[in-house]
RONUKE-181675 format. One line per 10 residues: their letters; for each residue z negated, y negated, x of C-alpha. Coordinates in nm, 4 decimals, padded with zeros to 6 digits. Example, Ala and Ser with C-alpha at 12.3 -4.5 7.8 and 13.67 -1.06 7.14 Angstrom:
BEGIN
AS	-00.7800/00.4500/01.2300; -00.7140/00.1060/01.3670
This chain:
BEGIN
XXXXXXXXXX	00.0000/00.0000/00.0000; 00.0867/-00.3070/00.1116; -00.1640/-00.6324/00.1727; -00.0404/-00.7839/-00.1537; -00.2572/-00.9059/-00.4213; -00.3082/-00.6499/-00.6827; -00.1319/-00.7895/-01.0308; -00.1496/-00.4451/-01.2062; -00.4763/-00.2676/-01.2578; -00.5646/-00.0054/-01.5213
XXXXXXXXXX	-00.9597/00.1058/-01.6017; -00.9846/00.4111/-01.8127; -01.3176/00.4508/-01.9784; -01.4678/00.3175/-02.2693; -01.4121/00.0095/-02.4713; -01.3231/-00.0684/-02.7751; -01.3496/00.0917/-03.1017; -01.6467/00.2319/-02.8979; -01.9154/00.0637/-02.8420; -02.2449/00.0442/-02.5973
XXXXXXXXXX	-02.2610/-00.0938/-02.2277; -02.0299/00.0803/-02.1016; -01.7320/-00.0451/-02.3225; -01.9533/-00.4160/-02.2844; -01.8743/-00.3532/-01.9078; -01.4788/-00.2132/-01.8966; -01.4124/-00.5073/-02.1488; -01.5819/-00.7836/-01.9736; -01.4193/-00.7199/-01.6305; -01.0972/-00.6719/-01.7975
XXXXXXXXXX	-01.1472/-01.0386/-01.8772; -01.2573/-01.1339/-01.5003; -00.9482/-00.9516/-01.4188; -00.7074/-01.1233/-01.7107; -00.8951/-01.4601/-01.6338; -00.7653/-01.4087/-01.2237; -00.4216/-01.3581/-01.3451; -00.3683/-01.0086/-01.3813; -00.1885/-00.7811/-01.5714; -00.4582/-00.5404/-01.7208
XXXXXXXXXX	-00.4778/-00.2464/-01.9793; -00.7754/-00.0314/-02.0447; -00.7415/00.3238/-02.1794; -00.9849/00.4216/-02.3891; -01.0731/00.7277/-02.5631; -00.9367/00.9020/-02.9067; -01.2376/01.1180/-02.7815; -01.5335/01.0117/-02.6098; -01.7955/01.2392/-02.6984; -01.7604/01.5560/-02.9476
XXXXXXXXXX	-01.9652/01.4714/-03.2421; -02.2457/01.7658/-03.1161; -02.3009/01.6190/-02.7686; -02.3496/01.2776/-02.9245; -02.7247/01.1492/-02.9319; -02.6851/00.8377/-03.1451; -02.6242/00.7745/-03.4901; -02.2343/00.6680/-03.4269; -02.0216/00.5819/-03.0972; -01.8503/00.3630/-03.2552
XXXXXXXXXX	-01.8387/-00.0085/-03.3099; -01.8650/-00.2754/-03.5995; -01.7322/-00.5438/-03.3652; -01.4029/-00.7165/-03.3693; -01.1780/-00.5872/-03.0641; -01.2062/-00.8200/-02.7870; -00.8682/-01.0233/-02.6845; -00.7516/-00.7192/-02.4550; -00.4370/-00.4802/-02.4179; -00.6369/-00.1881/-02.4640
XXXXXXXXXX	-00.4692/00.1988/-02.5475; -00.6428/00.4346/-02.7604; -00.5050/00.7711/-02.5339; -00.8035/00.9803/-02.3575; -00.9521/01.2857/-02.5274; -01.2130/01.3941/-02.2810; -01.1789/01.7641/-02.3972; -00.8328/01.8171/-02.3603; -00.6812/01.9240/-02.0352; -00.3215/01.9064/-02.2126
XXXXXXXXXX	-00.4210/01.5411/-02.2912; -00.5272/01.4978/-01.9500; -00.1942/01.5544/-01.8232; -00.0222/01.3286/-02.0336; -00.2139/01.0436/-01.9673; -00.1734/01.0897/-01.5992; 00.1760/01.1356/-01.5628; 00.1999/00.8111/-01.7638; -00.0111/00.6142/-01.6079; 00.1641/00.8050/-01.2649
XXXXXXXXXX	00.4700/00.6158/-01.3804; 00.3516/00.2765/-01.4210; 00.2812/00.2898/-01.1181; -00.0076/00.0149/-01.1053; -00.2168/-00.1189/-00.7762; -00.5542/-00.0079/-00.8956; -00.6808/00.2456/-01.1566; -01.0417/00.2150/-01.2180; -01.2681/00.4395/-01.3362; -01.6932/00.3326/-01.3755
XXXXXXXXXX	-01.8357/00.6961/-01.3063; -02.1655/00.7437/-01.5116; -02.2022/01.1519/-01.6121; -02.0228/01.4292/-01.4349; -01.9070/01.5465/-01.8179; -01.6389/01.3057/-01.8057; -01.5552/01.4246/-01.4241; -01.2788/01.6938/-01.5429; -01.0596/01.4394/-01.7664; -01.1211/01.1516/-01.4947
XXXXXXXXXX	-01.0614/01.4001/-01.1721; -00.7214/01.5401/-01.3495; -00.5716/01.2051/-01.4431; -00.6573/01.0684/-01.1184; -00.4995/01.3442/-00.9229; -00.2090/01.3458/-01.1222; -00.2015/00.9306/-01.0673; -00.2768/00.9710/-00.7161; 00.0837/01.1416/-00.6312; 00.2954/00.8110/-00.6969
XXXXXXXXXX	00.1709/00.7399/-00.3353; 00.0743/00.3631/-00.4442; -00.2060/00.3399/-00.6809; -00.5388/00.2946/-00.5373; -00.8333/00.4984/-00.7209; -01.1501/00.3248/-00.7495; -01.4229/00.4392/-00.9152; -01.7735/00.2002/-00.9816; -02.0253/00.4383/-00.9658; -02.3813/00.4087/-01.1741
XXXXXXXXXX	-02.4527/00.7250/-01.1107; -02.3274/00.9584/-00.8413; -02.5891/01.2632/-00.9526; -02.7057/01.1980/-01.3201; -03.1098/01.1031/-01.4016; -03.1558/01.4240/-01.6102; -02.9840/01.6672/-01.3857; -02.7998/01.9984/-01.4605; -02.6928/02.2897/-01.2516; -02.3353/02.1633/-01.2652
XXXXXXXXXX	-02.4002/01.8298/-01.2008; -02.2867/01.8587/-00.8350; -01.9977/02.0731/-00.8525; -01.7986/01.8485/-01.1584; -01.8806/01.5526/-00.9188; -01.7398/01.6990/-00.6853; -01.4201/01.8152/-00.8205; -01.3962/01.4038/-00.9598; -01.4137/01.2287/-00.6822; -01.1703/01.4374/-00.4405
XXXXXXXXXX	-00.9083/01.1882/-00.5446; -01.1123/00.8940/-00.5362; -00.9953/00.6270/-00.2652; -01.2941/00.4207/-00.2462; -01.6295/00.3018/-00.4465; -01.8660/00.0679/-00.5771; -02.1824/00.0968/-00.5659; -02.4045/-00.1423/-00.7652; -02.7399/-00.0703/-00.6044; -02.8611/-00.0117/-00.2365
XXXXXXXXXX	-02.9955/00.3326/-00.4487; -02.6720/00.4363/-00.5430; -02.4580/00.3340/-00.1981; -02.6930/00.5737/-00.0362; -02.6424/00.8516/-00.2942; -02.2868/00.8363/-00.2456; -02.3063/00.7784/00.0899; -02.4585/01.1407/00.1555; -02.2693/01.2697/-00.1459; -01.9109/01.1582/00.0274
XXXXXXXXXX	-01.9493/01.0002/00.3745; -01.5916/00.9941/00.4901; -01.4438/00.7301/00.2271; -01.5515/00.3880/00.1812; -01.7872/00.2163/00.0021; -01.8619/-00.1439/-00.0708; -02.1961/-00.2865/-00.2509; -02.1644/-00.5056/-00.5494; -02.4421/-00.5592/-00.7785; -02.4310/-00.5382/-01.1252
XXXXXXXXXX	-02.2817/-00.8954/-01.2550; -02.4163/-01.0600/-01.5450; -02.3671/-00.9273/-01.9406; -02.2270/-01.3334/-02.0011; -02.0820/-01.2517/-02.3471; -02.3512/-01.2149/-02.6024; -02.3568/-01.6070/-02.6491; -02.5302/-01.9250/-02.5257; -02.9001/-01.9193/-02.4663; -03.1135/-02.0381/-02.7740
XXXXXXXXXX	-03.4194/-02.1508/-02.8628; -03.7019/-01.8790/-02.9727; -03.7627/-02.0785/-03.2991; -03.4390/-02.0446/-03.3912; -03.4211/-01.6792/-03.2617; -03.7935/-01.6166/-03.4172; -03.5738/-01.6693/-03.7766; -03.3211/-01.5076/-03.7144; -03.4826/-01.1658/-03.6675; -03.7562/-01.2700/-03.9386
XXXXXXXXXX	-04.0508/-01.2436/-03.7021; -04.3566/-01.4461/-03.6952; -04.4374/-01.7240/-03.4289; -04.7447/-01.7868/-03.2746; -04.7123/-01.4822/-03.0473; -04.6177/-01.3872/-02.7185; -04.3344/-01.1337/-02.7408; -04.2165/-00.8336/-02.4621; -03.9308/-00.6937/-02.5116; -03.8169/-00.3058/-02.4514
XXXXXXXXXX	-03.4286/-00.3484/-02.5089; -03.1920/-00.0423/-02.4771; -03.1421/00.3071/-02.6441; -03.4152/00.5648/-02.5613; -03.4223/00.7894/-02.3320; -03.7292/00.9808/-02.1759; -03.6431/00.8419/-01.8163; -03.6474/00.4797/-01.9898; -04.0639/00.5331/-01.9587; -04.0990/00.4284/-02.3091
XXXXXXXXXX	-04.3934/00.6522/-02.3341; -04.5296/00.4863/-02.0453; -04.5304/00.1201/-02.2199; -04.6590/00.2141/-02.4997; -04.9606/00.3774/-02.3181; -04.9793/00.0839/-02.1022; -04.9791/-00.1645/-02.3797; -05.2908/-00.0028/-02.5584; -05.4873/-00.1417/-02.3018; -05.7817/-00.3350/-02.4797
XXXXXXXXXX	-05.7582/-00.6262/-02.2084; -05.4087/-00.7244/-02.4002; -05.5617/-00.6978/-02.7650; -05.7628/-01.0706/-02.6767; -05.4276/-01.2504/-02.6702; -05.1953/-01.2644/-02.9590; -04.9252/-01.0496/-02.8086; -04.6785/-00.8320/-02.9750; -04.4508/-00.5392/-02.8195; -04.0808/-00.5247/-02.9464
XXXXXXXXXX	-03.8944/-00.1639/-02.8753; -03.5134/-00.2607/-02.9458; -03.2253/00.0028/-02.9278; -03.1466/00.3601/-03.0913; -03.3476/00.6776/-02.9888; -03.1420/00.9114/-02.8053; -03.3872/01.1887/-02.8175; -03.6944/01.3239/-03.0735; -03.8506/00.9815/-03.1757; -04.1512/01.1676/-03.3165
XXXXXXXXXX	-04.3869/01.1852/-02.9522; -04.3262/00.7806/-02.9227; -04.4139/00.7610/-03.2913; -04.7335/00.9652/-03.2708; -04.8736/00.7936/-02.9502; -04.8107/00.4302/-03.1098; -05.0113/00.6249/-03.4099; -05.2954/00.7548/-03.1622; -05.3570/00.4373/-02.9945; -05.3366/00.2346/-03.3414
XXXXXXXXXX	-05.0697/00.0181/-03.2344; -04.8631/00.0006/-03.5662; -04.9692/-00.3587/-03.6024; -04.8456/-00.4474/-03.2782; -04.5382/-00.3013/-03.1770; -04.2517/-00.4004/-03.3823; -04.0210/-00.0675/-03.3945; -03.6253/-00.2057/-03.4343; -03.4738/00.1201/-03.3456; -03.1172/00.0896/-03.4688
XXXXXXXXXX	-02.8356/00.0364/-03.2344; -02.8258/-00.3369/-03.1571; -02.5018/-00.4665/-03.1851; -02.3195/-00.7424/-02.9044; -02.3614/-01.0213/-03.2127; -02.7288/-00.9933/-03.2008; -02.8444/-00.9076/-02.8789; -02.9324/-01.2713/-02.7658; -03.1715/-01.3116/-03.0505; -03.4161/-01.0482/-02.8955
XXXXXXXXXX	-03.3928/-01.1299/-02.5700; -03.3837/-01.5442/-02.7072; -03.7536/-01.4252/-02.9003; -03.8423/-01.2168/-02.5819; -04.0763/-01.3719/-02.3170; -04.1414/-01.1372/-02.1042; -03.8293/-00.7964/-02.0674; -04.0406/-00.4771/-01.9639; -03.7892/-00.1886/-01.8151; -04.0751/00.0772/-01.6965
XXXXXXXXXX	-03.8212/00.3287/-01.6176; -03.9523/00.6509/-01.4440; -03.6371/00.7063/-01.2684; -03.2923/00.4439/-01.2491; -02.9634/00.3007/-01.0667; -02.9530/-00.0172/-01.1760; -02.9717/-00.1347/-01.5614; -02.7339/-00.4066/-01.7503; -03.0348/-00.5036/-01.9132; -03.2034/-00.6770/-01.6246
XXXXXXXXXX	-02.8130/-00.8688/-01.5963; -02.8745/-00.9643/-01.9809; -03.2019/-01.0985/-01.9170; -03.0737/-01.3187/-01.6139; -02.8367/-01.4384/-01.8480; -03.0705/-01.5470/-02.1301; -03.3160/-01.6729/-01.7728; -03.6055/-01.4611/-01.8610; -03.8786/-01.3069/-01.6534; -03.9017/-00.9411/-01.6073
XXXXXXXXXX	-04.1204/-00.6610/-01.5177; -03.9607/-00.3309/-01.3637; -04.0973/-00.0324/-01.1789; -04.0089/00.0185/-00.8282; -03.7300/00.2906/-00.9114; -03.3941/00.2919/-00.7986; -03.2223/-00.0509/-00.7500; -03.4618/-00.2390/-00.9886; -03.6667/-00.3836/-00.7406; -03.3505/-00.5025/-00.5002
XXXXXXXXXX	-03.2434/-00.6978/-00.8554; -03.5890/-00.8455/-00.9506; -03.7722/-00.9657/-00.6336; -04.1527/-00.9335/-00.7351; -04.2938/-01.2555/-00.7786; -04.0071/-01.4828/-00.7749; -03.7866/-01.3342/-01.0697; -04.1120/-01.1151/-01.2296; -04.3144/-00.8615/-01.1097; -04.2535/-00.5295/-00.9433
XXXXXXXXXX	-04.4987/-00.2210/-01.0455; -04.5260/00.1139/-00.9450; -04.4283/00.3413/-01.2567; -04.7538/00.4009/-01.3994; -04.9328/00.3117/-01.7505; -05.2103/00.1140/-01.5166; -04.9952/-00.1364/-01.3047; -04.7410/-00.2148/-01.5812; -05.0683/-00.2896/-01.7744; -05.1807/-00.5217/-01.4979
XXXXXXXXXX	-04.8414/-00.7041/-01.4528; -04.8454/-00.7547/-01.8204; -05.2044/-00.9015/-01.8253; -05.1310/-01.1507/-01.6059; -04.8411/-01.2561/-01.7106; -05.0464/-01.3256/-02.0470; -05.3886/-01.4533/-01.8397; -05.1449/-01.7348/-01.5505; -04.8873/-01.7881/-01.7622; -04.6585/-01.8019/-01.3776
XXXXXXXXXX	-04.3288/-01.9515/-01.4265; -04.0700/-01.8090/-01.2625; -03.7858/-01.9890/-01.4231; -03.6426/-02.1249/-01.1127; -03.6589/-01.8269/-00.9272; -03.4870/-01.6258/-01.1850; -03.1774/-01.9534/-01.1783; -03.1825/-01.8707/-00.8106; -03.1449/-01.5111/-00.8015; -02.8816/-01.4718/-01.1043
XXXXXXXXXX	-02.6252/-01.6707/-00.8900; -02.5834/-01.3530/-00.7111; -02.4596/-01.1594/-01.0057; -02.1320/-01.3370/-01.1500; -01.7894/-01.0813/-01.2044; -01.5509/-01.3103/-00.9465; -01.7782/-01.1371/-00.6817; -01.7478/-00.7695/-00.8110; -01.3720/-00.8319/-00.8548; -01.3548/-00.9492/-00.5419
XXXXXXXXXX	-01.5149/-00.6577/-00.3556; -01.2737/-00.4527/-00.5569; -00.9652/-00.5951/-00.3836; -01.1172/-00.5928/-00.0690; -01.0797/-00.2093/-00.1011; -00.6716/-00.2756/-00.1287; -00.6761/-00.4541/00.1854; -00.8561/-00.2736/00.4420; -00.7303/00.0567/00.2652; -00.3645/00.1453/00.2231
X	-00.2290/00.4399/00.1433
């Protein structure tokens, strides 16, 4: 490949009609791409998921499709399908075809297509990579990776965490470190009166949000343990859990029940969709990921968009996104320090604000694009 600038680029993965980060992701550096000048087209899926390996409610989305060439073409179960869509996209022949690698499930349909891509000789394969190994691991898990990211050219790794992963995973190819950019697109920043209305909840309290769906490596069980603490019942504080369980919802149910915390956790366990996912984080003062495992999370790049503090547990990349005391606070993954960090955040009142206006100028999608072309350049096929 020569050291042109890439005009063509094609992501397959999820977008719209589906819905979730990942599609928020694919679509919003689509844009970053369009906005540069490109010439973009995402396929997405007929198939994602089959309806049995599906944890949520629905995979699909209620949104209007975003301003994008996108192609309905991938069915993740079919090899016949596979081939198809790889021998087209073979033919067009673009500079780039990006995948963003999360679960090895989806590492047979994105290993065939990009082998079959990878004989036009010209198309760079990228893949961004959240995870390289999976947080709830199977006995598979390895060997599907593997057979993915043979054709692979190069990757992006969005945490120190993950760069290292891959780094033993597939040491011969290169990688380049990008952080997670901000979620920008769910709207301008407003004020917590307004959002207080909007999701008809009472003011005069101090609000911490748990935003995402819900998984057990998400901690949940953790928080809720950690927000029975009787030190946090003398200040008028409220707990809001915000996205769809993707697992039994009955143990999280029965602990808020054991440590008589109905009045005090606020349980809005629906998928949240794009349109109002600024008014939680808008009501939120305080974002609480107390993940027992992680990568990196688009939730801590929503809350740098909306400028709020945060409290994460030192898993993963979290702490390399959130330095502790300048953006929020940094706490080992048990009930007792996130209870801590909590109480005095309530007790100081610290104010981080320009720490986290510092730290989010890091995180904008010119500079992932960016490190994306640099792979064209200093690789060529």
């Amino acid at each position: 490949m020569n050291n042109h600038k890439a005009t063509k680029i094609i992501i397959v993965g999820s977008a719209h009609p589906f819905r979730g980060g990942l599609a928020t992701f694919n679509e919003r550096l689509a844009e970053e791409f369009q906005k540069e000048g490109h010439e973009v087209v995402i396929h997405t899926f007929t198939l994602q998921y089959p309806s049995l390996l599906f944890p949520g409610k629905t995979q699909f989305s209620d949104s209007d499709k975003p301003d994008l060439n996108i192609e309905i073409s991938v069915n993740s179960i079919n090899p016949f399908n596979w081939w198809k869509v790889g021998q087209k996209i073979r033919k067009e022949n673009p500079d780039i075809l990006l995948f963003k690698y999360w679960t090895p499930f989806m590492a047979p349909c994105f290993g065939t297509i990009a082998r079959i891509v990878n004989k036009n000789l010209h198309t760079k394969i990228i893949t961004i990579v959240d995870n390289i190994i999976p947080h709830e691991r199977r006995f598979y898990d390895t060997l599907l990776t593997k057979y993915f990211i043979k054709p692979v050219d190069a990757y992006i790794a969005m945490s120190k965490s993950v760069y290292d992963d891959i780094e033993r995973f597939d040491p011969k190819k290169k990688i380049k470190l990008s952080p997670h950019p901000l979620f920008d697109n769910f709207g301008e920043k407003m004020k917590k009166a307004d959002a207080l209305q909007c999701l008809g909840l009472e003011d005069g309290y101090i609000y911490f949000l748990f935003f995402g769906f819900i998984r057990s490596y998400k901690g949940l069980d953790l928080l809720i343990k950690a927000f029975a603490d009787e030190r946090l019942r003398k200040f008028p504080v409220k707990l809001i859990v915000a996205g769809e369980f993707y697992e039994s919802e009955k143990p999280y149910l029965d602990a808020i029940h054991q440590y008589n915390l109905s009045n005090d956790i606020i349980l809005r366990t629906d998928f949240i969709p794009n349109e109002q996912v600024k008014n939680y984080f808008c009501v939120a003062d305080l974002i609480v990921q107390p993940y027992k495992n992680a990568t990196q999370s688009g939730v801590t790049q929503i809350g740098y968009h909306f400028e709020k503090p945060m409290l994460v547990t030192n898993v993963g990349g979290l702490a390399e996104i959130i330095p502790n005391g300048k953006a929020g606070y940094v706490v080992e993954p048990v009930a007792e320090d996130i209870s801590n960090a909590m109480l005095d955040f309530l007790k100081n009142k610290p104010d981080f604000s320009q720490g986290i206006r510092d730290e989010k100028q890091k995180y904008t999608w010119d500079k992932l694009v960016k490190s994306i072309k640099y792979h064209i350049h200093e690789n060529s096929k």
